[in-house]
Every structure is written in structure tokens, then in C-alpha cells.
C-alpha positions as CSV (number, residue, x, y, z in Angstrom):
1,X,108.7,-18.2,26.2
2,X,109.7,-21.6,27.2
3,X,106.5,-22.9,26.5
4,X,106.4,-21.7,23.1
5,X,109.8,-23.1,22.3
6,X,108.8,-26.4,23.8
7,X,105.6,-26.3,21.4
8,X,107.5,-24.9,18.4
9,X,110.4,-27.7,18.7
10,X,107.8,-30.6,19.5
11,X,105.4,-29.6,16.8
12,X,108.5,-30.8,14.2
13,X,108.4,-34.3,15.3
14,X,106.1,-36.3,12.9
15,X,104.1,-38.8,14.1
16,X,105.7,-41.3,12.8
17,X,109.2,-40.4,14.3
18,X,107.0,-40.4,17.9
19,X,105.8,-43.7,17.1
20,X,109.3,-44.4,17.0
21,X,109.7,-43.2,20.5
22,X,111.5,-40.2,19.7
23,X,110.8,-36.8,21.2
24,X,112.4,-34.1,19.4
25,X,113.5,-33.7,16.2
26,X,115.7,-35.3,13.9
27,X,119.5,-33.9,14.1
28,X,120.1,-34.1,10.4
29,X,117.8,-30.4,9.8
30,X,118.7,-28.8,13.1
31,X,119.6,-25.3,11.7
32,X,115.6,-25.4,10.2
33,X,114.6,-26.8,13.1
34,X,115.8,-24.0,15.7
35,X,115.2,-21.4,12.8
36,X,111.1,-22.7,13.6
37,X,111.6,-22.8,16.8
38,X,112.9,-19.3,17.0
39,X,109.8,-17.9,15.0
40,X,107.7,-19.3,17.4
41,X,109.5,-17.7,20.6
42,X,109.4,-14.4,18.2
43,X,106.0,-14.4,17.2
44,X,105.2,-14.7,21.0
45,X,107.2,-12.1,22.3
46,X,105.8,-10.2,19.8
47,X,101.7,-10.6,20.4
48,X,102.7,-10.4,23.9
49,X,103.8,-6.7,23.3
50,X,107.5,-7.7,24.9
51,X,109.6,-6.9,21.6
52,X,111.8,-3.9,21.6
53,X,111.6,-3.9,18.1
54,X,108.9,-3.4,15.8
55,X,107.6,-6.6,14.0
56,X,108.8,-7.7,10.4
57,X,106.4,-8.3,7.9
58,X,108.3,-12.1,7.7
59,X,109.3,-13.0,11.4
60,X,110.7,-16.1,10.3
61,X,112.6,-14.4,7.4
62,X,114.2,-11.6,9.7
63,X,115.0,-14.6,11.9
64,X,116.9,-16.1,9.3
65,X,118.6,-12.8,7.9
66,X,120.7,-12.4,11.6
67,X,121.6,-16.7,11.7
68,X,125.1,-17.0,11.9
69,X,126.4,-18.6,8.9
70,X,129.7,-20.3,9.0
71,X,132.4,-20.9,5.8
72,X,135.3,-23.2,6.2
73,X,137.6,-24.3,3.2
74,X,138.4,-22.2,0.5
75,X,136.3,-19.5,1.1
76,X,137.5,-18.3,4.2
77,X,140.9,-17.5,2.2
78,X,141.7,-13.9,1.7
């Protein structure tokens, strides 16, 4: 599983951000960037017959359903 997350977070580093010398990815899309990386782990647990649950039709979409989202401001009054 930590292979799969070290392939799905690497594989969202363009090549031209490692010819920059980076090595992950950029900070400014992290929420899409662990939501792919999540998928991945997901997918894998899933083909490796691991899950407890049984597997979505949209991993990445059920993945994104249970992210927490968080409201400040004006919305969070009663």
C-alpha cells in the first residue's frame, strides 16, 4: 500500500516540475492530489481482495464523497 501511494503521489509530478528538481507535487492542489493518491491506495486494496467493503462503481468518486470538507466564515453561523 505504501508503494501504491508512493506511485500515485509521484505519478502527479510533471516532467517539467522534476526537471525543476522537485519530487512531489505542487502544494497549491494538495486536496486533488491526496484525493489521487487515495484512489490509488483504494484501487489496490481492492484487486488485492483486502477491502471490507464492496467496490464502488467510481472509487475515486466514493473517495471524494467521505473527504472532510471544512466551512469557516459565514457559513458556519447558525
Amino acid at each position: 500500500m505504501f508503494i501504491a501511494a508512493a506511485r500515485g503521489s509521484a505519478d502527479q509530478v510533471s516532467q517539467a516540475d522534476r526537471d525543476k528538481g522537485m519530487l512531489f507535487p505542487p502544494q497549491h492542489d494538495i486536496l486533488e492530489t491526496e484525493i489521487t493518491t487515495a484512489t490509488r491506495v483504494a484501487e489496490y486494496i481492492f484487486e488485492q481482495g483486502q477491502a471490507t467493503v464492496e467496490r464502488p462503481d467510481d472509487v475515486r468518486a466514493w473517495i471524494k464523497a467521505m473527504t472532510y470538507k471544512p466551512v469557516y466564515g459565514a457559513e458556519c453561523k447558525p
